[in-house]
C-alpha angles and dihedrals in degrees: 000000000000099000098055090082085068087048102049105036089062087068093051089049086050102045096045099050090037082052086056105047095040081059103054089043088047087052109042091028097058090235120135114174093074093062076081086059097053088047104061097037085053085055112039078049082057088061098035091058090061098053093045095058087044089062093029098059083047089046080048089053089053103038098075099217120210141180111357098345085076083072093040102043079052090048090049093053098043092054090037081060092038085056089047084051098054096035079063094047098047095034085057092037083052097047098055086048095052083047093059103038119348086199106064123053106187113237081243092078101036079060083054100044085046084054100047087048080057087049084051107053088043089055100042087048094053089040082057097043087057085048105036107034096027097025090210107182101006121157091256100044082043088060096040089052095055091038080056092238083130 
């Protein structure tokens, strides 16, 4: 069960940035069907959040953080909860503008969706940093710890 955050948050990291980028080609390449795309990208991404921070808050319980991946692995989940929070908005934002007219996407949300892609890549990097320079809840950290080496 604690490997499925890394799983699934890959989906959330893909969607909303798909979601993004189908929107601004859809946009300045006067192509509107793929505002549909977007849609349901924007949305599925939604869901998947929420999955993922359900695992993730079980993969932090069993990472022992120490030092000063205790702050960044906060920092981590409170931003993890923040994204869950503006997916919703915009998803539901998204959803009464498909309602009215599924050709026009007004330039306000691209501004929001450019700045969810921002949200993203803050949130992956500091994902990596955890992994990567503290190597919480590495495979081999994972295995010490049960083996009681930690």
């Amino acid at each position: 069960m604690d490997t499925i955050h890394p799983i699934v948050v890959h989906f959330v990291i893909a969607m909303g940035l798909v979601a993004f980028l189908f929107d601004l080609i859809g946009y300045f390449g006067r192509r509107p069907a793929l505002f549909e795309v977007s849609f349901w990208n924007l949305l599925f991404a939604t869901v998947a959040i929420f999955v993922a921070i359900l695992f993730g808050q079980v993969e932090a319980g069993l990472a022992n953080p120490y030092g000063a991946s205790r702050d960044l692995l906060n920092l981590h989940s409170t931003l993890g909860w923040s994204l869950a929070g503006v997916l919703s908005l915009l998803s539901g934002w998204r959803y009464v503008i498909r309602s009215r007219d599924a050709q026009v996407l007004p330039p306000a949300f691209l501004v929001a969706g450019g700045g969810l892609s921002l949200l993203i890549v803050v949130q992956t990097l500091l994902g990596n940093q955890l992994i990567w320079i503290y190597g919480l809840h590495t495979v081999q950290v994972v295995a010490a710890m049960r083996e009681g080496r930690l």
